[in-house]
VOZATI-959953 format. One record per residue: residue in three letters; x, y, z of N, C-alpha, C, O in turn. Coordinates in steps of 0.02 Angstrom, whole numbers, plus 50000, padded with zeros to 5 digits. Atoms other than C-alpha are relative to their C-alpha. Last residue first. Layout:
N
ALAXYZXYZXYZXYZ
...
// end
This chain:
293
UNK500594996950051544745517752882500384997449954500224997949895
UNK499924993550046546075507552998499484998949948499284993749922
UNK499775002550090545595490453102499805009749974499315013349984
UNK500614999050023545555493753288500165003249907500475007349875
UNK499964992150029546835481953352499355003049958498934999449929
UNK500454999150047546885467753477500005007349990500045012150028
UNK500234992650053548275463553576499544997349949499554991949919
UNK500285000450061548645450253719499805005649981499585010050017
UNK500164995250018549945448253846499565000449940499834998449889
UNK500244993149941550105434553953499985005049976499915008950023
UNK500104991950032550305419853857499655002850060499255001350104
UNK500764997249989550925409253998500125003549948500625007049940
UNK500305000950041552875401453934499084999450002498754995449970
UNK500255004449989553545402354095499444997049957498974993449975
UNK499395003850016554585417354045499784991950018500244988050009
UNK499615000049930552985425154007500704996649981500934994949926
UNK499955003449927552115423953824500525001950060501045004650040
UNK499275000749976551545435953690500304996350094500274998150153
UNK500154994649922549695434153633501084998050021501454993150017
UNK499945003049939549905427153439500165003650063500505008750060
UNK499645008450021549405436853305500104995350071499664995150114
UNK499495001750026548385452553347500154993749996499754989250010
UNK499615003549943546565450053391500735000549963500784997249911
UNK499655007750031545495460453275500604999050046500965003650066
UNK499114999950015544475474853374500194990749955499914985249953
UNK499644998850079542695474953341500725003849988500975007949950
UNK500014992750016541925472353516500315002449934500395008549940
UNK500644999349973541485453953504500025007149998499575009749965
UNK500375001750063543215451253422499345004950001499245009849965
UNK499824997250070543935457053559499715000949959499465006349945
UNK500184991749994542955448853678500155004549947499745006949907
UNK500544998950013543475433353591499715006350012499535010349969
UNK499994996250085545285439153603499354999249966499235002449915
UNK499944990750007544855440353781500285001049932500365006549905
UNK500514995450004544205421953765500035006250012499505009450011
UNK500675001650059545725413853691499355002850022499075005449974
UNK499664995450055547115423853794499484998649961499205003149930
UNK500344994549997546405417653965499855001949945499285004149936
UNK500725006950027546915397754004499545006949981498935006249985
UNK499795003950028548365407854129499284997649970498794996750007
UNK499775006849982548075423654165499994994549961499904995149901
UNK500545004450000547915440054048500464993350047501044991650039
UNK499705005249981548855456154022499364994050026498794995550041
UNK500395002849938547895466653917500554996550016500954995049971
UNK499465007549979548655475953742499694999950073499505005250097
UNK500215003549931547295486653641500374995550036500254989650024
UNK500055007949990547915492253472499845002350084499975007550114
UNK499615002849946547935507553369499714993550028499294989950001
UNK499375002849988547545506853180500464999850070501024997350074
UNK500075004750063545785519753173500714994850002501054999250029
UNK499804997550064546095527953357499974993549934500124987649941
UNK499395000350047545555518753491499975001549934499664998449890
UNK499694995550005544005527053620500944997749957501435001349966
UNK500394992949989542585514553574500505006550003500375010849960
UNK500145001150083543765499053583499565007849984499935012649978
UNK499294997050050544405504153748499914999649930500255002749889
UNK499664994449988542585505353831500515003249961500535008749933
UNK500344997550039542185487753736500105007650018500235010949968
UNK499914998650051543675480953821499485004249961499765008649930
UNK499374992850034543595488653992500145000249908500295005149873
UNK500094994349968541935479254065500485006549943500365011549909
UNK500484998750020542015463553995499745007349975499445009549926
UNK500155001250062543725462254033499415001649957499495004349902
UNK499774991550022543555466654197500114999449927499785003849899
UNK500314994550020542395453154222500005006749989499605011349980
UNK500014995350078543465440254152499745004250015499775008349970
UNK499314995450008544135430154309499955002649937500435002349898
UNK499775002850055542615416654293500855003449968501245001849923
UNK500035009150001541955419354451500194997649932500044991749920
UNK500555004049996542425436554476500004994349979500534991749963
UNK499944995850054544195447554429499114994950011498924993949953
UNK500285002950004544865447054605499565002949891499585008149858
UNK500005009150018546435452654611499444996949969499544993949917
UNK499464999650059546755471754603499764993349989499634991649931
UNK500384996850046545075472854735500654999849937500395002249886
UNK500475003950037545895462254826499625002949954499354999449911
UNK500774997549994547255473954876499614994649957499794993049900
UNK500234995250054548965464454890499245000549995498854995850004
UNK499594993749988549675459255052499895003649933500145009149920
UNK499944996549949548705443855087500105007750023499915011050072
UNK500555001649986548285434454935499985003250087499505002050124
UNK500644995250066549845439454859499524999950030499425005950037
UNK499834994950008551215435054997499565004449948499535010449936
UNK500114997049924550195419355055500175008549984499755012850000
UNK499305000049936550395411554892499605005250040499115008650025
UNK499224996650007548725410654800500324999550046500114997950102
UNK499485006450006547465395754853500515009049969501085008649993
UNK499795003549947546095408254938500684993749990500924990250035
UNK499614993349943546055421754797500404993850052501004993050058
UNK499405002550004545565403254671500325004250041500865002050061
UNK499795006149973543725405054707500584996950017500644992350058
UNK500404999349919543475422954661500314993150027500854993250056
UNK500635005149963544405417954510500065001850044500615001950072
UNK499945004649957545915429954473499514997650021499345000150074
UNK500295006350026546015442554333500124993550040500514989550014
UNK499925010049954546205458154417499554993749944498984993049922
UNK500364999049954546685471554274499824994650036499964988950020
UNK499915005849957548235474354183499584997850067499814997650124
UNK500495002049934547825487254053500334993250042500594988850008
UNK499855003149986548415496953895499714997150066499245000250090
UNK500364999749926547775508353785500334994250015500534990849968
UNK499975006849970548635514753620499614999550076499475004450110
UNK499615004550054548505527253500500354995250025500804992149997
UNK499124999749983547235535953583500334995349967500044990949935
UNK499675007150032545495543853545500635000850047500865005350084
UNK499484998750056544495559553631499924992649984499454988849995
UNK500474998850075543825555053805500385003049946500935005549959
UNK499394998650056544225546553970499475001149938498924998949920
UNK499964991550005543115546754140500355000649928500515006649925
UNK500584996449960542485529654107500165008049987499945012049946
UNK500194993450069543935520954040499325005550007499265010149967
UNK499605001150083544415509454172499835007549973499865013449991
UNK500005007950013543265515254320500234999349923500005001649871
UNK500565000250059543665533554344500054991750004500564988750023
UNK500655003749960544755543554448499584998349971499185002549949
UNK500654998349971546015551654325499664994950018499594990049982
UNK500395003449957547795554954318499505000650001499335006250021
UNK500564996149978548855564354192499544993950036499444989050000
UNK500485006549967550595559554138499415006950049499465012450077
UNK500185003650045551755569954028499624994450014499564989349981
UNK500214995750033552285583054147499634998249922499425002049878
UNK500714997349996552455571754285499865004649929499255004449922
UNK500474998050059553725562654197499245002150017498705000949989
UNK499954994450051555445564354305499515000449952499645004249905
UNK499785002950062555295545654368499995005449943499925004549883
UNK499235002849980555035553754545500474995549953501024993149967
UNK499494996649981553675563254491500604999150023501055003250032
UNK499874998150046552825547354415500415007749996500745009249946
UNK499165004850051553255540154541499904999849940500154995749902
UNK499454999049924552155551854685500684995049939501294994449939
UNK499804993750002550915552054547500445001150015500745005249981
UNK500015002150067550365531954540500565009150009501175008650013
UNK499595004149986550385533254737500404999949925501004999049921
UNK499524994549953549105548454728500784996749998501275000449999
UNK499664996750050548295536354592500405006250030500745010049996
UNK499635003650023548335520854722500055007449933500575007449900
UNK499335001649972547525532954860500534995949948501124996849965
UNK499644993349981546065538054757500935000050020501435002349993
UNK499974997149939545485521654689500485005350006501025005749976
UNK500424996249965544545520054545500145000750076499745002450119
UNK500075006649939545955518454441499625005350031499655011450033
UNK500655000749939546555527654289500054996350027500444991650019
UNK500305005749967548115532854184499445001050033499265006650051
UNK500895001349972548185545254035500064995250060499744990550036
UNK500395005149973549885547353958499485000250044499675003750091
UNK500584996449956550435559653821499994993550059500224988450033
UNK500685001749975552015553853722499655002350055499965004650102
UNK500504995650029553365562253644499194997650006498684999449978
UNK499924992749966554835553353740499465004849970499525010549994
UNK500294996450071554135536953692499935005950040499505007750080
UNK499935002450049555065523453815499895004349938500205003449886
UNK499145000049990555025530753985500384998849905500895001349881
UNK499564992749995553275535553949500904997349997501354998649957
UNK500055000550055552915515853920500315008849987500775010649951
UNK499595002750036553685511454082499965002849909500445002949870
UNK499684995649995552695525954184500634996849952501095000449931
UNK500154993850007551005519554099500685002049976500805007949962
UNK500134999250066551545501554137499985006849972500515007849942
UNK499505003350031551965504754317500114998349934500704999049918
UNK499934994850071550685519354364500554995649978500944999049945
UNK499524995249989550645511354547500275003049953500805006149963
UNK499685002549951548905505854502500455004350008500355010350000
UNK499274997550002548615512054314500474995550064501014992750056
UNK500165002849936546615503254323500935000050003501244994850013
UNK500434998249968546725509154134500134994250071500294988350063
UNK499985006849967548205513854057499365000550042499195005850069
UNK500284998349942548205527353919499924991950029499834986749998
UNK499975008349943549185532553786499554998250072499515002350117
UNK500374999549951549195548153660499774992750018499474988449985
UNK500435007249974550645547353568499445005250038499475011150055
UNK500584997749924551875563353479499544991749988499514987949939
UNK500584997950032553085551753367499605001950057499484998650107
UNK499984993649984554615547053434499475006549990499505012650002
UNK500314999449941554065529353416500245006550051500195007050112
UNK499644998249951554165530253258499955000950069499535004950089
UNK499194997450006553185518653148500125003150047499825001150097
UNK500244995750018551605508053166500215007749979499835012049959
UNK500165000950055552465492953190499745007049965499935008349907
UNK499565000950067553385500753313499784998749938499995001949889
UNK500074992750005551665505753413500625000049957500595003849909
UNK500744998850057551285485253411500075008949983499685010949940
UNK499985004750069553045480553467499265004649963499185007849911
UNK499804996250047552805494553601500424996149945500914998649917
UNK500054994750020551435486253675500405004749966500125008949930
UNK500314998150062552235471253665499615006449972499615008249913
UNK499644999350037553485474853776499554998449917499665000149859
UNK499394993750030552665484953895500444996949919500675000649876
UNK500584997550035551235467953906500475008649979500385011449925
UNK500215001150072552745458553920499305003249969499075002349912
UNK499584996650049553335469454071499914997249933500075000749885
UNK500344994250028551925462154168500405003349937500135004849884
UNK500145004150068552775444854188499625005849975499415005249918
UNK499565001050049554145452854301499354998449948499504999949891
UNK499675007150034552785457854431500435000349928500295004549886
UNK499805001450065552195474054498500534994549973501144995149964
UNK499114999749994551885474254679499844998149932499434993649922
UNK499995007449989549745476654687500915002749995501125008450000
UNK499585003250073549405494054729500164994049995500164991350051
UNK500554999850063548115501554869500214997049938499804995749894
UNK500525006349994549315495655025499414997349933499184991949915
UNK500424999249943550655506254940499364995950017499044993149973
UNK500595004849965552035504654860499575003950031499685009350058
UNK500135000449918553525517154774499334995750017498944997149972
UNK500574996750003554145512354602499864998350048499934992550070
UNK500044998849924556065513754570499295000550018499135006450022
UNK500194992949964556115513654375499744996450044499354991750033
UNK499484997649976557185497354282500045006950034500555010150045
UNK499705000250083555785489254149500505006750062500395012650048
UNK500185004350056554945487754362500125003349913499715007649897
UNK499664996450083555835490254503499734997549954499834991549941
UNK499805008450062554945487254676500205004449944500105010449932
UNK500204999150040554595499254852500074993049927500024986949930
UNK500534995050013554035500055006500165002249916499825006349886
UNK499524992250031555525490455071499715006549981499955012149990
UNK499464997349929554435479855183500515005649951500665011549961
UNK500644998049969552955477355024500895003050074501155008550084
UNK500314991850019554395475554926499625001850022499525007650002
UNK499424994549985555175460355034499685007549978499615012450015
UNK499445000150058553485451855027500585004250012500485009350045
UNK500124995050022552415448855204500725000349949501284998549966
UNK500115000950085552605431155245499885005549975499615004149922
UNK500594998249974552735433655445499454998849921498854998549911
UNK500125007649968554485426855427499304999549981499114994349956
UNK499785002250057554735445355301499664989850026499364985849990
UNK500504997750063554035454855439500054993749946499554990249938
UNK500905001049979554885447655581499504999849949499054995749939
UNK500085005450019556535449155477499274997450025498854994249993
UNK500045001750041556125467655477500054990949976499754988749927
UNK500594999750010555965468755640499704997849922499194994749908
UNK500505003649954557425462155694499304999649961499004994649941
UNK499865006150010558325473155570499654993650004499464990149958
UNK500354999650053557695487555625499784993949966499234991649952
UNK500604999849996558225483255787499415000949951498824999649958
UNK499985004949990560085480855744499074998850008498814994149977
UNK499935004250059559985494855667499954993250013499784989549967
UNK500684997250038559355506355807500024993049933499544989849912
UNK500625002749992560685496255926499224999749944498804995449933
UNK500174997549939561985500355792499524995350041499314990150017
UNK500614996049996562715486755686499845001950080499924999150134
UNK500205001249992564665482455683499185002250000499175008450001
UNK500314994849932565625485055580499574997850010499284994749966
UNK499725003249928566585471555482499705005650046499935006450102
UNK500205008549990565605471255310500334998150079500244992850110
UNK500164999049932565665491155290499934993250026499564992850074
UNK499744999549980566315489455113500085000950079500635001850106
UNK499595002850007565365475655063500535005350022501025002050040
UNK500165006049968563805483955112500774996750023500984996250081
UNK500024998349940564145499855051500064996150045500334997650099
UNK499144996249993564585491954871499885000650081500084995750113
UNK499465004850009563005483554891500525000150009500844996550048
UNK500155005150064561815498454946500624994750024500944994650077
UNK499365000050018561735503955130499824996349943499444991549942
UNK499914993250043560395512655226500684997749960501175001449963
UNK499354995949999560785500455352500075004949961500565008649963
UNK499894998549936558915491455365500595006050028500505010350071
UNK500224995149984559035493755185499845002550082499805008250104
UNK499784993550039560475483455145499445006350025499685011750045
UNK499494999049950560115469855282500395009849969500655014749994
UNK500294998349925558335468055206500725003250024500675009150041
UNK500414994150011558995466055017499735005450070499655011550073
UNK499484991550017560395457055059499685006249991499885012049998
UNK499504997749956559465444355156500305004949984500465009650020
UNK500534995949940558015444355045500435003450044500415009350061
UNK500404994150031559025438854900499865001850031500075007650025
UNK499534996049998559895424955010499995008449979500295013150005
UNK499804998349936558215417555050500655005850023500685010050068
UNK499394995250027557475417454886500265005550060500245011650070
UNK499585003350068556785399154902500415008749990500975009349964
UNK500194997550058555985401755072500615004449961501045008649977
UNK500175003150071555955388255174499795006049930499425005649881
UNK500744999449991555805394755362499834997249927499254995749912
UNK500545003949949557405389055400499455000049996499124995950027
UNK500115006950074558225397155229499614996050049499154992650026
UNK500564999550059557465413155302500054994149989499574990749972
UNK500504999549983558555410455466499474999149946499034994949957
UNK500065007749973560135406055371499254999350041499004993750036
UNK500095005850061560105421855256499764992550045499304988850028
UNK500294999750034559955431355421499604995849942499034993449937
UNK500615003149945561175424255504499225001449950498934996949920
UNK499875007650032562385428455317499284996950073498794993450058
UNK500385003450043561695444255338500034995249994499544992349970
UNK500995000649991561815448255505499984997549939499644992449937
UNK500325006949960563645439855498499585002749995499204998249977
UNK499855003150020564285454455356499794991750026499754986749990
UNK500434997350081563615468655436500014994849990499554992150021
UNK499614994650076564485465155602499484996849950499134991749952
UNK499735003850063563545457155742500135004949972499905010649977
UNK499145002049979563555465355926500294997449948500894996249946
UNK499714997349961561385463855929500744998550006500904993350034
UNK499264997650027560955455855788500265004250050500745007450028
UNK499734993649975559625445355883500715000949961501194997149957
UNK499434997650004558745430155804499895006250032499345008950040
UNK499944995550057557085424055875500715002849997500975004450051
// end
């Protein structure tokens, strides 16, 4: 096993980098800077200007450990503790899944569908259900300075987690947490709901990468033998509490978008236009709206 013991900044990472690429994984150099940076408490700049010192013992040991981790297949953000997602710092925890790039198309359509509807300075009332680390929620706050937000999840620890960054993304005062399955505890209307709940075949948990199917809560993943039964569950809930003209946006896997706009249907939302796709061209976000008096 590598030892940085006596190396400068600048060789752990590059060893580093060269160790990961041994084990085969594709964002080897990424990792390296990312690990070597926080092991040292050092951003980029810091990095580059400290590139000939050497690391302490403590650091050097961190280090160590951290590549352990990372060999071991555990994700860099799970070892950093945290991930960035539409560009806010959001802290981890065993109870949260790591928030993915392809989520942000359910942020971006969601506030396509609240543009249409005009300003988006306009008081809101918003709500995410099964919030997690409040990543959608705290994206869409970031976005509509006069909005309310609502998240849920029925676990304790992931909305303590949800809290902890939403005070550290300056909007506790516009986010409210509650313990509840999806929509359950929630009441009134809102002028939008949003959701990203496990949609993963029971059957298929065991073929994800190692870093999902290991290190993120199964209970985020699994969505039952057909990967709809949160669906089942949350749309007719969210249909029931949306305002006359708001909309419903889901993120959805792959081969998904056509029967959760059935659901849709089935609950008496109308399926927006086409579900908005990934960068890997998955639709992955789908809206349905509840048709105005």
């Amino acid at each position: 096993m590598m030892n940085f013991a006596g190396q400068n900044v600048e060789t752990s990472r590059r060893l580093l980098t060269a160790q990961l690429k041994s084990a085969a994984i594709d964002s080897a150099e990424l990792d390296a800077r990312l690990l070597t940076g926080h092991a040292l408490g050092l951003d980029l700049t810091g990095m580059i200007t400290a590139a000939q010192r050497q690391l302490t013992p403590d650091e050097s040991a961190r280090l160590e450990a951290f590549m352990r981790r990372r060999l071991a297949g555990e994700p860099v953000a799970r070892i950093l503790g945290e991930k960035e997602f539409w560009g806010l710092p959001l802290r981890l925890s065993p109870s949260t899944l790591v928030p993915r790039p392809d989520t942000e198309t359910v942020v971006e359509l969601a506030l396509e569908r609240l543009r249409a509807g005009g300003d988006l300075n306009r008081p809101l009332r918003i709500a995410d259900l099964g919030t997690g680390s409040g990543a959608i929620l705290l994206a869409l706050l970031s976005e509509l300075p006069a909005a309310h937000g609502f998240g849920t999840d029925i676990s304790e620890a992931a909305l303590q987690t949800a809290a902890a960054n939403a005070a550290r993304a300056g909007l506790s005062d516009r986010a409210t947490f509650v313990a509840c399955d999806y929509a359950g505890g929630l009441s009134g209307t809102f002028d939008l709901i949003v959701s990203n709940p496990p949609y993963i075949r029971s059957a298929d948990i065991a073929h994800l990468a190692e870093e999902v199917r290991n290190y993120d809560p199964l209970a985020a993943l699994d969505g039952g033998a057909d990967g709809l039964d949160a669906y089942r569950a949350l749309i007719p809930q969210a249909a029931g509490l949306l305002a006359p003209g708001a909309a419903l946006v889901v993120e959805a896997g792959e081969g998904q978008s056509g029967p959760i706009q059935a659901l849709m249907t089935s609950a008496g939302l109308t399926p927006a236009t086409a579900p908005k796709a990934d960068l890997a061209g998955i639709p992955r976000a789908v809206a349905g709206h509840k048709m105005a008096r």
